[in-house]
N, C-alpha and C positions, 0 to 999 in steps of 0.2 A: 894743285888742287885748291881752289878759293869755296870751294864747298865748306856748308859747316856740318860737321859728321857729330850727333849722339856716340859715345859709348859703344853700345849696341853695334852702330853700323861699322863703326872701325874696326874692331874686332872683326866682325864677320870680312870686311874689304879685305884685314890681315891674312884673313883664314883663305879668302878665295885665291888671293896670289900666290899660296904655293900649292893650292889647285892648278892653277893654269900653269904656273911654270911645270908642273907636272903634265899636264897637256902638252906644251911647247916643245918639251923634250919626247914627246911619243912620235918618232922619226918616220913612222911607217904607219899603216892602214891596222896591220896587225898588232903592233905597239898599241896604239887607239883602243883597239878592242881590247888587248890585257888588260891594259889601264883601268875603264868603264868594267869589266869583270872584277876586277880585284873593289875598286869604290863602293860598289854594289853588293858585295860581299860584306864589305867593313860596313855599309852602311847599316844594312842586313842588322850585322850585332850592334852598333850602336844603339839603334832602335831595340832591338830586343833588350839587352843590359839596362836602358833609360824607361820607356814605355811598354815595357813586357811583349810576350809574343803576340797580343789581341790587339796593343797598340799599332804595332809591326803593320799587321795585316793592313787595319787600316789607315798606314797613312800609304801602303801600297797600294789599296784600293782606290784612293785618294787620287793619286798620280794614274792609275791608270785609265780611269775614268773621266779624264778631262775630256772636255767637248772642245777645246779650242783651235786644236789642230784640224 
């Protein structure tokens, strides 16, 4: 990596690598799907616990309302 990383970004690169090695170990289709179930759940309360349930709502509205796809 000759990249120059802020703080900020490090961290998060730290955070996504054991995301994905969490991905890389989900062997099967259905692993996949637990995995994305359980994220989504934790994510669920992070948000609530951080930005209360109205926060919640909207940064799922957020996400689901994307136009880019």
């Amino acid at each position: 990596m000759s990249e120059s990383f802020d703080p900020l970004e490090k961290r998060m690169e730290t955070m996504m690598t054991v995301i994905d090695t969490a991905i890389i170990n989900a062997n099967t289709p259905n692993d996949q799907l637990m995995l994305a179930c359980a994220m989504l759940q934790r994510t669920r309360e992070i948000f609530d616990q951080v930005l209360g349930i109205e926060g919640r709502k909207e940064m799922f509205r957020g996400l689901t309302n994307d136009k880019s796809s």
